[in-house]
C-alpha positions in Angstrom: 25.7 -5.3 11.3 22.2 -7.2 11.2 19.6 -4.9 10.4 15.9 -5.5 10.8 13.1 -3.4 9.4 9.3 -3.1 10.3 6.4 -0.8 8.7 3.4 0.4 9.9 0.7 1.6 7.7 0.5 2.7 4.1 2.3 0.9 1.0 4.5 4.1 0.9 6.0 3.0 4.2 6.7 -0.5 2.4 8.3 1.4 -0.5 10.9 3.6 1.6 11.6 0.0 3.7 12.5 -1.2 0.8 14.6 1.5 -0.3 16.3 1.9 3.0 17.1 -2.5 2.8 18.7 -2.0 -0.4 20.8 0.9 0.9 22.0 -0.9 4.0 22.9 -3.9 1.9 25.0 -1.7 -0.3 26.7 -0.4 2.9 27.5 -3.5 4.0 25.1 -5.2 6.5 22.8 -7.6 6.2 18.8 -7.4 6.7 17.5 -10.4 9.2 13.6 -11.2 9.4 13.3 -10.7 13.2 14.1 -8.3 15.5 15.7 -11.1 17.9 18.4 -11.5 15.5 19.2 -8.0 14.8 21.9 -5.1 15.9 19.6 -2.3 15.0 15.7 -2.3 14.3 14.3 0.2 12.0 10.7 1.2 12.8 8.4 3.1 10.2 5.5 4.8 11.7 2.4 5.6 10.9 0.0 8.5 12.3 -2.9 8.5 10.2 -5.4 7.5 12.9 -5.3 8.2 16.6 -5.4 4.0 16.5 -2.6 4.4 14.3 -1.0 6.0 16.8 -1.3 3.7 19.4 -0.2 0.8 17.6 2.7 2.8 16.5 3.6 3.3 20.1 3.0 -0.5 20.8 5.3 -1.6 18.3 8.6 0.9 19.3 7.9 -0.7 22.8 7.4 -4.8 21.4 10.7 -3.8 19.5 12.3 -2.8 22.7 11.2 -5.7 25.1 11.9 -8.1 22.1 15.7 -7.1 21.6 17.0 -4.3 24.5 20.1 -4.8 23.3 19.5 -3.5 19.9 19.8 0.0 18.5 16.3 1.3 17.8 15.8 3.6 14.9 11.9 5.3 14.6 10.5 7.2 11.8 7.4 8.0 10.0 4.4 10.1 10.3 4.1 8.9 14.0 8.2 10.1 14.4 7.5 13.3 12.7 4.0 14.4 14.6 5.2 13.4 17.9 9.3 13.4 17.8 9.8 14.2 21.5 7.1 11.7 22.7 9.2 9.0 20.1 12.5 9.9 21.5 11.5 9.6 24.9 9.9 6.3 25.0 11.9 3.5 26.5 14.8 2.0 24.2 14.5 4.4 21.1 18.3 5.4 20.1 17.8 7.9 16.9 14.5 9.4 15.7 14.8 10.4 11.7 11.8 12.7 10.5 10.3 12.7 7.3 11.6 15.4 5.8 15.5 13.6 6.6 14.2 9.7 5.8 15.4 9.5 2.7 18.8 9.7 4.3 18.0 7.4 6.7 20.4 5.4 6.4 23.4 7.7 6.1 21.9 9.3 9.3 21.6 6.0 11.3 25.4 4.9 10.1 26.8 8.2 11.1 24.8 8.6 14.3 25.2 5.4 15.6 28.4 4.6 14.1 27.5 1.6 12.0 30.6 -0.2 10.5 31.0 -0.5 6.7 32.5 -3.7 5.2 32.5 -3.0 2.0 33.9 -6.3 1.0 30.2 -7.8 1.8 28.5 -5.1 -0.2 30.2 -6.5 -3.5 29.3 -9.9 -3.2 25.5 -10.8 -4.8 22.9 -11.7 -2.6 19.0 -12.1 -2.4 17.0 -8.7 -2.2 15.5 -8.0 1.2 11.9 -8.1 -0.7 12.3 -12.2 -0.8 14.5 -12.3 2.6 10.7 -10.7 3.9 9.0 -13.1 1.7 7.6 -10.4 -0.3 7.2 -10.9 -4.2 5.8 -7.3 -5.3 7.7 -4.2 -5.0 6.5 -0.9 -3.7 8.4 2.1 -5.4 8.3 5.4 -3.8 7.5 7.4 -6.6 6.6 10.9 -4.9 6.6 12.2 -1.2 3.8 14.8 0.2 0.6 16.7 -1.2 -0.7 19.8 -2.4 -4.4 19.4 -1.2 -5.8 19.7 2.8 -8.7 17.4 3.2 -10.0 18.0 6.2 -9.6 14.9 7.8 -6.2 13.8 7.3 -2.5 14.8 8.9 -0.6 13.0 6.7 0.1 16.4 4.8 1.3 17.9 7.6 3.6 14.9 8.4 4.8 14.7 4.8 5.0 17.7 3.9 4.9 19.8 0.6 5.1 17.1 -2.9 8.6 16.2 -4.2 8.6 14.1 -7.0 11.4 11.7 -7.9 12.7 11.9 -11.5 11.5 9.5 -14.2 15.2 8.4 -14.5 15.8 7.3 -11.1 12.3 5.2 -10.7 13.2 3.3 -14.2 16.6 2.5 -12.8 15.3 1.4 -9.6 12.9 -0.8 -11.8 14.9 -2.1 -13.9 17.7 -3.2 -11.2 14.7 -5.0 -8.9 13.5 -6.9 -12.6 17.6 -7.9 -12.6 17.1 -9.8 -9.2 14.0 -11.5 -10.4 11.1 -9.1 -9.0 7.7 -9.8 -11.3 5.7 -6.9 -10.0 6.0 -3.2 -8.8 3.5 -0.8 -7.7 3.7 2.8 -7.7 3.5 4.6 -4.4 3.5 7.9 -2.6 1.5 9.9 -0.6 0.2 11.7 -3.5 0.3 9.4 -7.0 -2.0 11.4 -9.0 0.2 14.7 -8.3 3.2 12.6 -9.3 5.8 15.4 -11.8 3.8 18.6 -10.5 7.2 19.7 -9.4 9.0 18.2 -12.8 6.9 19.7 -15.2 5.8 16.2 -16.1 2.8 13.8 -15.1 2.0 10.8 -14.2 1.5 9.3 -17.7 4.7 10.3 -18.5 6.1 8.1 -16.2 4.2 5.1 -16.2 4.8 5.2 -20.6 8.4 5.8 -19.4 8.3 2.2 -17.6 6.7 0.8 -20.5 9.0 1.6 -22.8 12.2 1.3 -21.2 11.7 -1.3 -18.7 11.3 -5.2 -18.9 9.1 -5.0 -16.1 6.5 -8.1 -16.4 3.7 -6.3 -14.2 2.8 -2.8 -13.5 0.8 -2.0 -10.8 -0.6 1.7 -9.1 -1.4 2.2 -5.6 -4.0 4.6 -4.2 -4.4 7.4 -6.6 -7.1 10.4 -6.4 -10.1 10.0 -8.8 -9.3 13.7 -9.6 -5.8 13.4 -11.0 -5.5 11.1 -13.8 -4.8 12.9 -16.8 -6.9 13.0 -19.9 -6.8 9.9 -21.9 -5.2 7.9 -19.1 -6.9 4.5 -19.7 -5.1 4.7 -22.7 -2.3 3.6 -20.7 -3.9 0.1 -20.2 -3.6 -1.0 -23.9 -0.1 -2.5 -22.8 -1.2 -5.6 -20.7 1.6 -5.2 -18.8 -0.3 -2.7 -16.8 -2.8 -4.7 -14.7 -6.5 -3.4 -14.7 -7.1 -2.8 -11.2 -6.7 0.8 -9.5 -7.4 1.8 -6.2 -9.5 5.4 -6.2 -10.3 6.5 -2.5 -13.8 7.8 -2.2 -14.0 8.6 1.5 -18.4 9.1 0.7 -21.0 8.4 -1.5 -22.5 11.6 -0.8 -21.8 14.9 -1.9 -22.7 17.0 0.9 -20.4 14.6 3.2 -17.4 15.2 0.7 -17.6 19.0 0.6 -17.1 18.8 4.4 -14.3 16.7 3.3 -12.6 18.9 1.4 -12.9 16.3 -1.2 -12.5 17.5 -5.2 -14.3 14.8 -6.6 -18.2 14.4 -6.5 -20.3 11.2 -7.0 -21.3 11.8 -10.6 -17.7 12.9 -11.4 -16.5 9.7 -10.0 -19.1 7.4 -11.6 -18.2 8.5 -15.0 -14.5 7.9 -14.1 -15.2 4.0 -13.3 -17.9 3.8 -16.2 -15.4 4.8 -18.7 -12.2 2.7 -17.0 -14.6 -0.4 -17.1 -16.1 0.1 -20.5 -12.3 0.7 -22.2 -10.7 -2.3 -20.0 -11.9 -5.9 -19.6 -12.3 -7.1 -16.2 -10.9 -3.6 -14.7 -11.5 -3.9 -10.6 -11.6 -0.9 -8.8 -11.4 -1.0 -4.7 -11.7 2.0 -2.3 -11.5 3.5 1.1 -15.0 4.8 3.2 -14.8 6.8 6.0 -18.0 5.9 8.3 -19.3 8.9 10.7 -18.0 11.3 9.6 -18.8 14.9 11.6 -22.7 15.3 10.8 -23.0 12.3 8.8 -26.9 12.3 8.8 -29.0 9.2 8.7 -30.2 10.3 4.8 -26.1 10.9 3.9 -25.2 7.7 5.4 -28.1 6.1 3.0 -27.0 8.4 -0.1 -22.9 7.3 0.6 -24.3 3.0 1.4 -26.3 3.4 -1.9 -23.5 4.6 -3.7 -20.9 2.5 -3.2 -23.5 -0.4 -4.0 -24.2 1.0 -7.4 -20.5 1.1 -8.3 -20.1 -2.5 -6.8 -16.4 -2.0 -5.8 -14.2 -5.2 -5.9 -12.6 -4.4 -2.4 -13.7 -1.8 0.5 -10.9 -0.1 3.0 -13.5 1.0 5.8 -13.2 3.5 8.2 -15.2 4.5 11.5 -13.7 8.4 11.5 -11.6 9.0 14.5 -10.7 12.9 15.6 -7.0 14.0 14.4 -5.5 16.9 16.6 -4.4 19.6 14.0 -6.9 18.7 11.3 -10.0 20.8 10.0 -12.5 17.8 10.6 -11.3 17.5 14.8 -13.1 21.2 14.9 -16.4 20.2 13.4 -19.6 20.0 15.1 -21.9 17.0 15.3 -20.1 14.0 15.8 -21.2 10.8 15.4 -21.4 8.7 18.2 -19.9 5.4 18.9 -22.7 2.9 18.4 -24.5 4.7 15.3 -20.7 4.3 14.0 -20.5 0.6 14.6 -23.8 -0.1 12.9 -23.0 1.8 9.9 -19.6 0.0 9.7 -21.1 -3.3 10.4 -23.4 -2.7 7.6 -20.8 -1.6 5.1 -18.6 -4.8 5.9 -21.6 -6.6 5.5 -21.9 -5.5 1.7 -18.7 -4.9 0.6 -18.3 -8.6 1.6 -21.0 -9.5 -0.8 -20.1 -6.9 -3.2 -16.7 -8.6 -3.4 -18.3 -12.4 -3.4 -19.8 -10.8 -6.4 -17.1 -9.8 -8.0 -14.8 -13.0 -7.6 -17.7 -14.6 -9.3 -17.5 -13.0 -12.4 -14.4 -14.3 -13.1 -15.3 -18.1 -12.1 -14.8 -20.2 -15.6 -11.9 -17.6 -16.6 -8.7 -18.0 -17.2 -6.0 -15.7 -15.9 -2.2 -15.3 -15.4 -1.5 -15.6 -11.8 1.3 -14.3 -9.8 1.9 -16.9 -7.1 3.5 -16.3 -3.9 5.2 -18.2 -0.7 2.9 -21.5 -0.5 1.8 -22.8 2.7 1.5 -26.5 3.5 -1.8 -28.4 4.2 -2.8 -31.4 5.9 -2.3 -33.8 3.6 1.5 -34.9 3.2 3.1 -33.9 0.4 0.3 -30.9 -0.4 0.8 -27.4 -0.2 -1.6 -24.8 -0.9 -0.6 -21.4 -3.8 -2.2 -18.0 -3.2 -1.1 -15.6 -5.7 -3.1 -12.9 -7.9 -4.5 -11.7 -11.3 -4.0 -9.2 -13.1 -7.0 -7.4 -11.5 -5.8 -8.1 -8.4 -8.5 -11.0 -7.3 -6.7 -13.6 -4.7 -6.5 -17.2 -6.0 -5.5 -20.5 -4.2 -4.3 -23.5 -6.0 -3.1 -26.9 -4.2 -0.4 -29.3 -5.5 2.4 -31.0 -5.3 5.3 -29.6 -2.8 7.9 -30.1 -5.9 5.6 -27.7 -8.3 8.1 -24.5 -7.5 5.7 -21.9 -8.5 6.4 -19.1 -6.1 7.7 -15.6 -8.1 6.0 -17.4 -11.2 3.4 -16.7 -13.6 1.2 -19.2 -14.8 -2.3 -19.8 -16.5 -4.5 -21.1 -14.7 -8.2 -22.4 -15.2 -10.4 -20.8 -12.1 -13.0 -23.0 -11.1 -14.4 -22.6 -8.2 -15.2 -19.5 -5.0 -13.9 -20.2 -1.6 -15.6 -17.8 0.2 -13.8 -18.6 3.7 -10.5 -17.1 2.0 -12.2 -14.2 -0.1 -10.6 -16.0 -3.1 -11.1 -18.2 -6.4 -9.9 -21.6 -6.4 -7.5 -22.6 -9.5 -6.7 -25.4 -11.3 -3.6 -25.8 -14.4 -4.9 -24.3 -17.7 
């Protein structure tokens, strides 16, 4: 059978795609790029906005009026908040929750009595991350979390934390490095809590991959300023782990975090970055805002602009708050309406743009190993143009020849120039 799979949302979603393409492969099918093409469509959802929502709906119905004659598989935080409203839209064969997606696929072969051809399953063939035309892996490290901030419902859609063991992650690693895979990053809905359940942590495993992995690049996804464990930048003495983390803030002011349910504050955070930048060259650290929040005053707004200017992130995730049913922060007084949102989101857009102009300039007249992906081709015959990324995750183009064959590669290169149009440095060979 030709299986096609789509994700919604979060890098976790990615991760579990990816897990569920390797499975089907191993059952026997293949995994096809478009939903034209394919017997059954696997949908991951997402829920984490009411937007989110929305475009979760518009994508089971796309799938549908693309393909009707496909089986249509939905899951994820959409799936699992709303199962009846999935299950009932137009097309949609099988809905698999959350707390059953890691059996995914034995539940979509049994319910929908997919064929095995084992036979197929043997024979080698390319990974479903470059059949996507994807060259960094997302691995599902952990599912769920322990804390209730008071905005989100992906708790309640994920559920309690379940950690996978160290063995299995290295494994999984070390089998994606077999089939040529440069790069993973560590994902889950809760990194930072990663082993709570193991008696371990999340050092534990990230020295684990170190050590018993061949793994050129190691990267983490979002993880919660107040999890890392002491001495954690440690970790970064291995080059192999790039200097770039992602630690969502949500505010720059304390007040507007405590109505969060946040359990970091400002100064907390501050010191966090100070010491990661002062113990790792070039370390880039990116992070979500939520804009109008509940009673966001004009003076918070100020405190939470100020801050995120004096830490000078290299990339912001912005947010104008939207009301979840079922969370704390839907019950809150005060909201903040519609165009004082916009403002404040226009003005944070504006300065995370410069903030990150900022930052890609620091590294102009560097050199640095790039990653290069998929290249694109140009105007000019015979041209095409590489985007791939440092180590600290800053986007870098390169033209050249069509014969260069850089893509999955790593190579020095000198960067020479800003193109700010593409939010990225321009390269040439070292």
């Amino acid at each position: 059978m030709r299986i096609h799979l789509h994700a919604l949302g979060c890098r976790l979603n990615e991760a579990e795609l990816e897990t569920w393409a390797r499975q089907f492969k191993a059952g026997g099918h293949g995994i096809v790029a478009a939903p034209e093409a394919a017997d059954v469509v696997v949908l991951n959802t997402c829920a984490v906005t009411q937007e989110a929502v929305r475009k979760s709906r518009q994508l089971i119905k796309r799938a549908h009026q693309a393909n009707p004659s496909a089986r249509l598989v939905v899951s994820g935080c959409y799936a699992s908040l709303e199962p009846d409203s999935a299950a009932e839209t137009l097309g949609v064969d099988l809905v698999v929750e959350n707390p059953d997606k890691d059996r995914l696929v034995e539940i979509t072969a049994r319910e929908l009595d997919l064929p095995l051809m084992p036979a197929i399953a043997t024979e080698p063939g390319e990974t479903s991350l470059f059949t996507r035309g994807r060259h960094r892996a997302f691995i599902k490290v952990q599912d769920g979390c322990r804390y209730r901030c008071t905005f989100c419902i992906v708790t309640r859609a994920r559920g309690e934390e379940r950690s996978r063991p160290i063995a299995d992650i290295v494994e999984e690693i070390n089998a994606l490095v077999a089939q040529g895979v440069q790069e993973a990053a560590l994902t889950g809905v809760h990194v930072g809590g990663y082993g709570s359940d193991l008696g371990t942590d999340l050092s534990a495993l990230i020295a684990a991959i170190l050590a018993d992995t061949d793994l050129p690049r190691l990267r983490l996804a979002s993880v919660e300023p107040w999890d890392l464990p002491e001495d954690f930048f440690a970790l970064f003495d291995d080059p192999r782990l790039m200097p770039h983390m992602h630690l969502p803030l949500q505010s720059g002011s304390d007040t507007v975090l405590r109505r969060m349910a946040r359990r970091c504050k400002t100064a907390e955070f501050e010191r966090l970055v100070t010491e990661a930048r002062t113990r790792i060259p070039g370390f880039n650290v990116t992070t979500d805002i939520i804009v109008g929040f509940p009673g966001e005053t004009a003076s918070e707004w100020a405190e939470s602009r100020d801050f995120v200017e004096r830490i000078g992130f290299g990339h912001l995730h912005i947010f104008a708050y939207s009301p979840r049913a079922g969370t704390k922060a839907a019950t809150l007084p005060d909201r903040i309406d519609k165009s004082t949102q916009k403002a404040r989101s226009r003005e944070l857009h504006a300065l995370g743009a410069r903030l990150r102009r900022d930052n890609l300039e620091t590294m102009r007249g560097e050199q640095a190993e790039v990653l290069w992906e998929r290249p694109r081709r140009t105007d000019t015959p015979g041209q095409v143009i590489y985007t791939g990324y440092t180590p600290n995750f800053l986007r870098v183009e390169m033209p050249g020849p069509v014969d260069w064959d850089l893509e999955n590669r790593i190579t020095r290169v000198r960067l020479t120039a800003l193109n700010p149009e593409a939010d990225a440095l321009l390269a040439e060979p070292a």
